[in-house]
C-alpha positions, 0 to 999 in steps of 0.5 A, spaced: 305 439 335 300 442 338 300 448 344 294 448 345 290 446 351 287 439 350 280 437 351 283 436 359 286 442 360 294 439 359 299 443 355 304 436 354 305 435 361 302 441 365 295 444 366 290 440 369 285 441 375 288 440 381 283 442 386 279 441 392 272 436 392 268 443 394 271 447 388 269 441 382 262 444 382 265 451 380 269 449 375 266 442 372 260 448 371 264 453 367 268 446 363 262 445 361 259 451 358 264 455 355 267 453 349 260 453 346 259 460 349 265 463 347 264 461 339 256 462 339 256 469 334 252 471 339 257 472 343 263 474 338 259 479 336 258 483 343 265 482 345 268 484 339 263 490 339 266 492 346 273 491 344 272 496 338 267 501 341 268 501 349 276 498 350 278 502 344 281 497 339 285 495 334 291 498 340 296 501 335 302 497 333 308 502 333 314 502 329 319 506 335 324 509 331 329 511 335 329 506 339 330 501 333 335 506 331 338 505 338 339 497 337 340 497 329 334 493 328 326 495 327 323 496 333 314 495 334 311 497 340 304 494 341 301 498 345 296 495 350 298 500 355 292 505 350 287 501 352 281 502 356 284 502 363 290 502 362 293 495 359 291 487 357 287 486 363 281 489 360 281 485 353 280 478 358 275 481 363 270 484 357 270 476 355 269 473 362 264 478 363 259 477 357 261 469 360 258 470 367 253 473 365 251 468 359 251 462 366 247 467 369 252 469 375 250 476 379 256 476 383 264 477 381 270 476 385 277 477 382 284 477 384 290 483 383 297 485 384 299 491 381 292 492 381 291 491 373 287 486 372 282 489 379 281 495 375 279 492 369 275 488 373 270 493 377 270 497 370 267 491 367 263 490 373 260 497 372 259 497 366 255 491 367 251 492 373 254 487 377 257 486 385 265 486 385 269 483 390 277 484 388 282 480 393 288 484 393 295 483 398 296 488 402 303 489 401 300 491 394 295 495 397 299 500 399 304 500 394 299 501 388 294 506 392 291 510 386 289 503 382 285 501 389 282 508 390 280 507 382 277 500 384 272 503 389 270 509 385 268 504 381 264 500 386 268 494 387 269 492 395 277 491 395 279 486 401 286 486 403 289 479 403 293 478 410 297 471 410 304 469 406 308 475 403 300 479 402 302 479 395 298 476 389 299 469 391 296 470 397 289 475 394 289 468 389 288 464 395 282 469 398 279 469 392 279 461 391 276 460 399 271 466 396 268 462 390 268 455 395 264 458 399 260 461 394 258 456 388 251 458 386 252 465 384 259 468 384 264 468 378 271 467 379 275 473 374 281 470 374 287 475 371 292 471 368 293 464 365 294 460 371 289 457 375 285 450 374 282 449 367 279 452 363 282 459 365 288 458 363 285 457 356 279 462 357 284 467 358 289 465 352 283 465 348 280 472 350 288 475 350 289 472 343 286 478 339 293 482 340 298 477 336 291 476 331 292 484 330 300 484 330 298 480 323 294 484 319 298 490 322 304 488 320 301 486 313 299 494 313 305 497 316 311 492 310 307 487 306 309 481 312 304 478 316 309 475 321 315 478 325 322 475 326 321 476 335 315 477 339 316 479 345 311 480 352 314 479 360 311 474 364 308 473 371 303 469 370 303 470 363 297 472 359 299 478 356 305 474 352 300 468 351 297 473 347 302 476 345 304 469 343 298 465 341 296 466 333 304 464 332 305 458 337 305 453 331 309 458 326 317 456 328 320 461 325 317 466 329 322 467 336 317 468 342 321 471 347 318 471 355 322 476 361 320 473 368 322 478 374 328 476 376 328 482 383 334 482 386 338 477 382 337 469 380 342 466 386 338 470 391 332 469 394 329 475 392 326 473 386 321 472 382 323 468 375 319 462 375 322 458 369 329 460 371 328 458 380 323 452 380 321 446 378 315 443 377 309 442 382 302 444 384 299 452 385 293 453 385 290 448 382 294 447 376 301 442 374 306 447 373 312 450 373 313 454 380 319 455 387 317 451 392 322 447 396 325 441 398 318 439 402 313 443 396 313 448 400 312 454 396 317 459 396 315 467 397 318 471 390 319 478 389 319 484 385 318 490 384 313 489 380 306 488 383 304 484 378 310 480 376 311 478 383 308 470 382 312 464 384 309 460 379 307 461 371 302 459 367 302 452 365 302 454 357 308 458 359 311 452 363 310 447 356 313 452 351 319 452 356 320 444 356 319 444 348 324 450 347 318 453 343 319 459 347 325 463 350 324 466 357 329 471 359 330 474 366 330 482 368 333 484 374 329 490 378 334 496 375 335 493 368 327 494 369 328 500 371 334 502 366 329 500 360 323 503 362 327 510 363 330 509 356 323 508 353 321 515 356 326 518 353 326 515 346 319 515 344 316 519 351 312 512 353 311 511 360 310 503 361 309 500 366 313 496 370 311 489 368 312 492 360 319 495 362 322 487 363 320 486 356 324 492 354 330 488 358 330 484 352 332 489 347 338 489 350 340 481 352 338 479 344 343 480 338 338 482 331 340 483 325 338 489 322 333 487 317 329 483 323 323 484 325 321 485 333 314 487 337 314 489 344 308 489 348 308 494 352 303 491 356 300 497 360 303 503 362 306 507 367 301 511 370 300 507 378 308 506 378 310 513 378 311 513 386 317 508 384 320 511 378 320 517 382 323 515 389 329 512 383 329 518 378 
């Protein structure tokens, strides 16, 4: 078994390109293109260059020694929250930018929810002297201020998404209106592994160089290349379809997803897509998603910006159906209990999408000679008014 995309962009039964007549040119044109794009040397040289001597890569694998000691097992930390800007946003943006680039686009347009994926993006944009316009709710707007005032430092345009529960789903949706409107010299920035293909492929492979280096530095670290668990939160899931990647096909590695449960599965606050939903179409992919009896798609909740998606990407949706991958769920306070523990066990403060990883460390029985990498996919530093207003 394969799972990885097939040449029409299906993982098993998800995946696709669900999308309106006016966006096929948009997407027909970047299908076309980007697989001999990104496998040129060309291309491999400038983006491996960027990640070492711009992003800061390799991020270092941390083994957490207290915390180890905490869940008697051996406890590594990847730690995507050192990278420029802040977390694994920026691994795919530096990709996609050398893409557009490459076809020639002078315009980028991106969607974001806790802002993440918007910074990375402006910065990207200005390192490359190219026009940012980031749709972004508005909800999320205010609550992640200091990521909206660092995408206007970095010249970008940010626009606030008014419609639905003015969350990421919603900035989506601006985004996808944008580039409809816009064929001929806008590149759509998608942060996540959602979307029509080719994204959810585009931004797997950009993100894969996090579980490339989680196995040639646990080599380093204790002479074994694969761990025993892999763990990564899921919202739309690229930071754990990096996490994931290079080991998909090794069964005896455990991959582990954290979905955001909010307030609780059996209530409707939530925003665990695996745990909820069934499988329907959002923007413009075959997934697993909540949505009611009509298809409707149902508002999800988080308090975490970016976790708050009602769908999932389609990779994650067939490693879930296959049982390849394990998908826990993280309430709002086990989230903020975990991230509070690592603060004070190792003086890391991770964002709040990493700390529902962390709830793993808890919902998992190791032994103690097992191996576990966390991906502490970004860190604290917009979060802050929300851990302290709980401290």
């Amino acid at each position: 078994m394969t799972y990885l995309a097939n040449d029409n962009g299906y993982y098993g039964e998800f995946g696709g390109a669900f999308i309106p007549e006016m966006l096929q040119p948009n997407v027909n044109e970047l299908k076309a293109c980007y697989r001999e794009i990104i496998n040129s040397h060309e291309f491999k040289q400038e983006f491996i260059g960027l990640l070492k001597n711009y992003v800061g890569r390799p991020s270092p694998l941390y083994f957490a020694k207290r915390l180890s000691e905490k869940y008697g097992t051996n406890i590594y930390l990847k730690r995507e929250d050192l990278n420029h800007t802040g977390s694994h946003k920026i691994n795919n943006t530096i990709g996609q930018i050398l893409l557009a680039q490459k076809m020639g686009k002078k315009r980028i347009i991106a969607e974001t929810g806790a802002g993440q994926h918007g910074v990375a993006t402006a910065t990207v944009c200005a390192l490359m002297n190219l026009e940012c316009v980031v749709y972004m709710g508005e909800l999320d707007v205010h609550r992640q201020e200091p990521n909206v005032k660092r995408m206007e430092m970095l010249g970008a345009k940010v626009v606030p998404a008014l419609s639905g529960n003015k969350t990421l789903k919603d900035a989506t949706n601006e985004a996808l209106r944008d580039w409809i409107n816009n064929p001929e010299d806008t590149y759509y920035l998608i942060g996540s592994v959602v979307g029509p293909h080719p994204y959810p492929d585009i931004v797997a492979r950009f993100q894969s160089v996090i579980s490339e280096e989680i196995g040639w530095q646990l080599d380093e670290q204790i002479g074994r290349t694969s761990p025993d668990y892999l763990i990564a939160s899921v919202g739309g899931g690229s930071n754990a379809a990096g996490t994931f990647f290079h080991y998909l096909d090794d069964e005896k590695v455990k991959l582990i997803g954290v979905e955001a449960s909010g307030l609780g599965i059996n209530t409707n606050e939530t925003a665990a897509s695996l745990a909820c939903g069934d499988v329907g179409f959002i923007h413009g992919s075959k997934t697993l998603l909540m949505q009611d009896h009509d298809g409707q798609i149902i508002e999800p909740y988080s308090i975490s910006a970016g976790l708050d998606y009602p769908g999932i990407g389609p990779l994650h949706s067939h490693l879930f159906k296959t049982g390849r991958a394990s998908y826990l769920d993280a309430t709002d306070q086990e989230a903020l209990d975990a991230a509070f523990l690592l603060t004070r066990t190792e003086g890391i403060i991770p964002a709040l999408e990493s700390a529902h990883a962390l709830v793993a460390l808890n919902k998992i029985k190791f032994k103690p000679d097992d191996v576990v990498v966390v991906t502490i996919s970004g860190r604290g530093d917009k979060d802050m008014d929300t851990y302290i207003s709980k401290m």
